[in-house]
VOGU-3710 file (C-alpha; in Angstrom, 3 decimals, decimal comma):
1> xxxxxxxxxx> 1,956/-31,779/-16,094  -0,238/-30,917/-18,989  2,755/-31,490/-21,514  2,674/-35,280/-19,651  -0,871/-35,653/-20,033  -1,160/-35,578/-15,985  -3,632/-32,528/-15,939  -6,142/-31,338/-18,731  -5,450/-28,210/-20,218  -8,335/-26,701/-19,410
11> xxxxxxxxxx> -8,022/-27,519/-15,468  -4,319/-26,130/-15,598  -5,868/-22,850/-17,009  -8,280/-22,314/-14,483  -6,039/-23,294/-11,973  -3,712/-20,643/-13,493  -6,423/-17,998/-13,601  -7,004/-18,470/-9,831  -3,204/-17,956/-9,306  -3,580/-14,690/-10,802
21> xxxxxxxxxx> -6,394/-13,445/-8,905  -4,949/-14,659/-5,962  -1,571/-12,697/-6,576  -3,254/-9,460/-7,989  -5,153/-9,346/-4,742  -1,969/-9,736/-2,461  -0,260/-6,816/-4,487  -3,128/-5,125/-4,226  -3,369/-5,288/-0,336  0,382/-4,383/-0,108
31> xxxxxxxxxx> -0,401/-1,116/-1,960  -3,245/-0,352/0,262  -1,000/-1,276/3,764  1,836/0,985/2,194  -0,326/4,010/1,002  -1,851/3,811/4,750  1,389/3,898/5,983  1,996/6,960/3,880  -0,741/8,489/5,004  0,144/8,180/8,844
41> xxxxxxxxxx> 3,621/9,094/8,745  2,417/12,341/6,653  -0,265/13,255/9,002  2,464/13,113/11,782  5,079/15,327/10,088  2,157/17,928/9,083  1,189/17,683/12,731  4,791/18,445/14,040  5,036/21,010/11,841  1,982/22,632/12,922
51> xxxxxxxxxx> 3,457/22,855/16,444  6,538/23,623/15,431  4,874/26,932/13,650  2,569/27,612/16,618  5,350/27,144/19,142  7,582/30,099/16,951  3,983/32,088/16,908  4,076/31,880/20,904  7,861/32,871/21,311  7,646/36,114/19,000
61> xxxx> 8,262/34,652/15,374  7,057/36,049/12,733  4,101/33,400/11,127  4,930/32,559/7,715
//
């Protein structure tokens, strides 16, 4: 549309500059959902893994 004379450069750069912003902050947010996710699944496997070592504590296993 600029090449046609439609839009003014200077509107379609702005307009493109927004774009950006508006993208960064989407990847941005998907990174933060997905290193929560992370976080949560890790806290659960440390968790099982704490009562899987205090359950072998209980039944005469040695602790490592």
């Amino acid at each position: 549309m600029v090449l046609s004379g439609a839009v003014e450069r200077s509107d379609a750069a702005v307009a493109g500059q927004l774009l950006n912003g508006s993208r960064a902050c989407v990847r941005d947010g998907l990174a933060a959902k997905e290193q929560e996710e992370l976080i949560a699944r890790l806290e659960a496997l440390e968790a099982g893994l704490d009562e899987q070592q205090q359950g072998r504590n209980g039944s005469g296993y040695a602790k490592f």
